[in-house]
C-alpha positions as CSV (number, residue, x, y, z in Angstrom):
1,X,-22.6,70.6,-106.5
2,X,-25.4,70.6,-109.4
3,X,-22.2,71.2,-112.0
4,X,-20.4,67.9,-110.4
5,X,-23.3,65.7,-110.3
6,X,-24.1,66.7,-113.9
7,X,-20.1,66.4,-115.2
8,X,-19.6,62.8,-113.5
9,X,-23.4,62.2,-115.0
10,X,-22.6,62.7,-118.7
11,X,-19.0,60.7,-118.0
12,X,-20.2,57.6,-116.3
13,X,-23.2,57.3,-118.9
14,X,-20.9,57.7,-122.2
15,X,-18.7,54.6,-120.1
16,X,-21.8,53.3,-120.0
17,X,-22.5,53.4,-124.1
18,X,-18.9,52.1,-124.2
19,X,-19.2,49.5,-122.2
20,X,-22.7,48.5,-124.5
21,X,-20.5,48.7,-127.5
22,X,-18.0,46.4,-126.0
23,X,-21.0,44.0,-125.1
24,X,-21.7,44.0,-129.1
25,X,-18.6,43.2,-130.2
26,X,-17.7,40.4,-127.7
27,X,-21.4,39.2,-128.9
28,X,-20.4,39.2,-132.8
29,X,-17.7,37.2,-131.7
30,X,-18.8,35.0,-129.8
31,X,-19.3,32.0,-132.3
32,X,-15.6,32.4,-134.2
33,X,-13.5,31.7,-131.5
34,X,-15.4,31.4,-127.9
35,X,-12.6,30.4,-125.6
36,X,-10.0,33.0,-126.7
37,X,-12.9,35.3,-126.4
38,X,-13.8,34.5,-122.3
39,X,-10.4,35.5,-121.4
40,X,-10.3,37.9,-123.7
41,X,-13.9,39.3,-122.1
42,X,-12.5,39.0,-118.5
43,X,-9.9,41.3,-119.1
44,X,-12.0,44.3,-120.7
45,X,-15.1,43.4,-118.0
46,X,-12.2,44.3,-115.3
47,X,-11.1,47.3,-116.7
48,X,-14.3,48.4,-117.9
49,X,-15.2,48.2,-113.7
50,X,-11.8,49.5,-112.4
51,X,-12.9,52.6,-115.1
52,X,-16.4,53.2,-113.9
53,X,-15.0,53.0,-110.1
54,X,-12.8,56.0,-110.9
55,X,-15.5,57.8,-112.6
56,X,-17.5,57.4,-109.3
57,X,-17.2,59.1,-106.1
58,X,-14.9,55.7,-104.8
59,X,-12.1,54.9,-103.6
60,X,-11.0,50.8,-102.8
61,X,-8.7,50.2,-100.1
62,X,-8.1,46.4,-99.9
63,X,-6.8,44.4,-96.7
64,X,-5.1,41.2,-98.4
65,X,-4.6,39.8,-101.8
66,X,-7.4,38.2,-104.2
67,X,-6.4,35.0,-103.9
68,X,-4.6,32.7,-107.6
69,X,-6.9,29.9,-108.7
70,X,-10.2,28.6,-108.7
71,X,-12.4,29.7,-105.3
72,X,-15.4,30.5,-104.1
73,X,-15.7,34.4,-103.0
74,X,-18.7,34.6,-100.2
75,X,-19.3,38.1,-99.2
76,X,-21.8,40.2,-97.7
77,X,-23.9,42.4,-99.8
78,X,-24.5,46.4,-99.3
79,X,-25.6,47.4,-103.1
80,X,-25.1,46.8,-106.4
81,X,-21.4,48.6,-106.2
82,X,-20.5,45.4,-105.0
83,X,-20.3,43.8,-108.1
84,X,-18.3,46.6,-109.8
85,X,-15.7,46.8,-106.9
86,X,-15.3,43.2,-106.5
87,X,-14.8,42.3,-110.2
88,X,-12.8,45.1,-110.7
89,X,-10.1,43.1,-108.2
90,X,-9.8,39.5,-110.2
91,X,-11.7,37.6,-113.1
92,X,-14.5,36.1,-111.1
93,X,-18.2,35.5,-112.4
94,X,-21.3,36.5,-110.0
95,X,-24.7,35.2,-109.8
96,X,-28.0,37.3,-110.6
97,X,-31.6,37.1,-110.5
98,X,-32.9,36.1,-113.9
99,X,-34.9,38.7,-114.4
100,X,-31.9,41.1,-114.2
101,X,-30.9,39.7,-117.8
102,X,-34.0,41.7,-119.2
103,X,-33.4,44.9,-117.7
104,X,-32.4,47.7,-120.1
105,X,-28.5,48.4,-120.3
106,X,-27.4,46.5,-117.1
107,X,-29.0,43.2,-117.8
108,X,-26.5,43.2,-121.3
109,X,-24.0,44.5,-119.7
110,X,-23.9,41.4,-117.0
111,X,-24.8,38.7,-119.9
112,X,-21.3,40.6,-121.3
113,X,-19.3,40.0,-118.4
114,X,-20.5,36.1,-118.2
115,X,-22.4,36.3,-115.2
116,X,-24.8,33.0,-114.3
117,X,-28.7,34.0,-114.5
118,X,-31.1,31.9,-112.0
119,X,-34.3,31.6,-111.9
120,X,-36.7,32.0,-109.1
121,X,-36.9,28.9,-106.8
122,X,-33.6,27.6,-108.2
123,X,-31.7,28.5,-105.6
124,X,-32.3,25.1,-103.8
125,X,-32.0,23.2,-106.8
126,X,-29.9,20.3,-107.7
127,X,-29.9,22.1,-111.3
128,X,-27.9,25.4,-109.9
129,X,-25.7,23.6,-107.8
130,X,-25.0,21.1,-111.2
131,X,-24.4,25.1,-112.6
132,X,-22.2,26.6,-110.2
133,X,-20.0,23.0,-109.8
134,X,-19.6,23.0,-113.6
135,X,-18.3,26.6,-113.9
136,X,-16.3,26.1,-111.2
137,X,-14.5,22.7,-113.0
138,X,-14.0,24.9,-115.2
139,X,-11.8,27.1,-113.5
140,X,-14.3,30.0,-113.6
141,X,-14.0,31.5,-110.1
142,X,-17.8,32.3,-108.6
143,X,-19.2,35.2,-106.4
144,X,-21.9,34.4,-104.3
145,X,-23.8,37.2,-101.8
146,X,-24.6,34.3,-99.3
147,X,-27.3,36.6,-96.9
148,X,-29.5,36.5,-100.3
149,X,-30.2,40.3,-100.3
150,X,-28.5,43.7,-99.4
151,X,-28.2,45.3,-96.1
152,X,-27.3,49.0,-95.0
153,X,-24.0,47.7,-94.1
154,X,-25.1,47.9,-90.4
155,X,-25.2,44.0,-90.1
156,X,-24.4,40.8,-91.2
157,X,-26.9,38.5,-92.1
158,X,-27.2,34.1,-92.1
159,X,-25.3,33.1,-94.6
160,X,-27.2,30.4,-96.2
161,X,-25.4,27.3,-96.5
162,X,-27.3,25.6,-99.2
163,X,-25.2,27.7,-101.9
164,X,-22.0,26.7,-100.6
165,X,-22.7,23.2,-101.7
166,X,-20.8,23.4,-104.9
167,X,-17.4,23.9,-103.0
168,X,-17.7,20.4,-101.3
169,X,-18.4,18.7,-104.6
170,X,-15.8,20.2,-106.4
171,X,-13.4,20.6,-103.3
172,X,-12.7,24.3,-104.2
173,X,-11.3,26.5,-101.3
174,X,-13.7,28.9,-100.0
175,X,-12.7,33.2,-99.8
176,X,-14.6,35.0,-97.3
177,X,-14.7,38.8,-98.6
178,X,-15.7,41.6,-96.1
179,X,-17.3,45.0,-97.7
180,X,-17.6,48.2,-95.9
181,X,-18.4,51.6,-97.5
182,X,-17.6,55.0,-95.0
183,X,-18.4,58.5,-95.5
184,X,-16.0,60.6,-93.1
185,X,-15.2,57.5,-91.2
186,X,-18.8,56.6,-90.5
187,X,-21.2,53.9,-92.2
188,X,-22.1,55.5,-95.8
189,X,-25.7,56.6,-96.6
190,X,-25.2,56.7,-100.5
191,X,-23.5,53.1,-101.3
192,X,-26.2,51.2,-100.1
193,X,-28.5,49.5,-102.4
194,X,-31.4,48.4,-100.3
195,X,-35.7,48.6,-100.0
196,X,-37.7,49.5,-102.8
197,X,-34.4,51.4,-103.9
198,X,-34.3,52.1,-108.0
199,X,-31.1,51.8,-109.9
200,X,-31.0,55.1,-111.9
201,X,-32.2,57.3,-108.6
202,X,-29.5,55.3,-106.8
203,X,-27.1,56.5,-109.1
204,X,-27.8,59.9,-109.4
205,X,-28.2,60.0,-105.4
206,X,-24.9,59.0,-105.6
207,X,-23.3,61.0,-108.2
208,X,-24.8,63.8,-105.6
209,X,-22.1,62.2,-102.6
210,X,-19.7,65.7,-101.8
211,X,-16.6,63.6,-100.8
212,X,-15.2,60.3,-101.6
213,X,-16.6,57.1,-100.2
214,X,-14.2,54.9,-98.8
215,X,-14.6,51.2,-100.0
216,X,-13.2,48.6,-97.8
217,X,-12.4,45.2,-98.7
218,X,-11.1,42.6,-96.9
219,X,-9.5,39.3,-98.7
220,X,-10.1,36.6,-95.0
221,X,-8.0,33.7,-94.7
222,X,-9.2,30.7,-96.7
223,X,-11.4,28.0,-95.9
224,X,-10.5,24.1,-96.7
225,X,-14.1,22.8,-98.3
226,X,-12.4,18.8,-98.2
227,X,-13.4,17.2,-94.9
228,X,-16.2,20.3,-94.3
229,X,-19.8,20.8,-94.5
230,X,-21.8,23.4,-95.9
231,X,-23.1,24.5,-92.6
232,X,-20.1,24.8,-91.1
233,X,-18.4,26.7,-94.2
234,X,-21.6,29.2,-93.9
235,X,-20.5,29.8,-90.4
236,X,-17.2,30.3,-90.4
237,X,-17.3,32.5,-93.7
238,X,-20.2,34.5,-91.8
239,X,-18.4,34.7,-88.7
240,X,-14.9,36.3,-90.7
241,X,-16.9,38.4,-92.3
242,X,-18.7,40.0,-89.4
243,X,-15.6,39.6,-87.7
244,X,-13.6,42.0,-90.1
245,X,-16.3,44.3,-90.2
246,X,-16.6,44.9,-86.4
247,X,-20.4,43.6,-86.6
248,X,-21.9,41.1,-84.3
249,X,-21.5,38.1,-85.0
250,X,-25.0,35.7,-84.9
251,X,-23.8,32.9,-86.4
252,X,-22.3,31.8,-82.9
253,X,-26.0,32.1,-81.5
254,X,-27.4,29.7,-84.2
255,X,-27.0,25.7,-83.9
256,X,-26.4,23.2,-86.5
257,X,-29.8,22.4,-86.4
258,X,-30.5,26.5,-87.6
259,X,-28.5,26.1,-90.0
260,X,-30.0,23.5,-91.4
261,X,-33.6,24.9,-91.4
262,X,-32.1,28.3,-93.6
263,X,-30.3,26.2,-96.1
């Protein structure tokens, strides 16, 4: 087990250093020619991810197609895997705290990949939904964790409505995504990313897994955002997704008027 851990260790750290080098060079380019380099940057951020998934102890199984176009993906949230499995399935951009963009090695690695930084107390703002609408116009496809923090993937919690606003200004279609992580067809122990959890002993705890983790995801019918409201979206993306998962589902217990007071 020690050899294992050790082996997939040195591999998924020199990915690492590659994926830093790549970082440089898409940042030397940047000025000379920046829209060939975005799509350009899409490309190698997916199979940089799709490369570090099979360097992991992972293995995704998806239910449905990422959808063509410009949407907005809502999921639930289990760790920081999330990110890596998810982009790893179409060009789409996620959202961060800002403070991740001054972490060592994964704060340049998700400036890289074009991911939108916010600060705290943003999230509210008219200033981030102005963010998220623009990137969105522009065809950028967006990730949001709508519960706002990760879970052991033994619930799903409110998805907060106030950062589904940006789909009913610019009338994008919203993509409920379910993620599920099992061990021996039970709820994972290594995957999740929650607590006062630490990214470097999360890793190694998980370079230490004896089998493969199965990752499901699950691409839900869309949702129309013309002639909605961002409550109602929040629902009925929290609702598929707990549905999929074979959770409970508490966003048939909460009113409008719930809703309201968590967005």
């Amino acid at each position: 087990m020690g050899v294992k851990r050790s082996w997939r260790a040195l591999c998924v750290a020199g990915w690492i250093l590659t994926g830093l080098l790549l970082a440089t060079w898409t940042a030397l380019l940047q000025p000379f020619n920046p829209r060939w380099l975005a799509a350009h940057r899409q490309r190698l951020t997916r199979h940089w991810m799709r490369t570090l998934i099979r360097l992991l102890p992972l293995r995704i199984r998806c239910h449905g197609t990422a959808p063509n176009g410009t949407t907005l993906w809502v999921s639930n949230h289990v760790s920081w895997l999330d990110i890596v499995v998810l982009g790893a399935q179409a060009p789409v951009h996620f959202l961060s705290k800002a403070e991740v963009r001054h972490w060592p090695v994964i704060g340049w690695l998700a400036a890289a990949a074009g991911t939108l930084f916010i600060r705290r107390g943003q999230g509210s703002g008219a200033q981030l939904q102005e963010q998220l609408s623009h990137a969105l116009n522009q065809g950028r496809s967006l990730v949001l964790f709508a519960e706002g923090t990760t879970t052991a993937g033994d619930q799903v919690r409110t998805f907060h409505a106030r950062m589904l606003a940006c789909a009913l200004t610019t009338g994008t279609p919203v993509q409920p995504v379910a993620i599920a992580y099992r061990y021996n067809g039970q709820r994972d122990q290594y995957a999740p990313f929650i607590g006062d959890d630490e990214f470097t002993r999360h890793l190694w705890r998980l370079l230490g897994c004896p089998g493969v983790i199965e990752v499901e995801v699950y691409f839900l019918p869309l949702l129309d955002s013309q002639g909605n409201e961002r409550n109602q979206l929040a629902r009925q993306a929290q609702s598929a997704v707990a549905q999929a998962l074979g959770l409970p589902d508490s966003s048939a217990r909460k009113s409008g008027s719930d809703f309201k007071a968590a967005a």
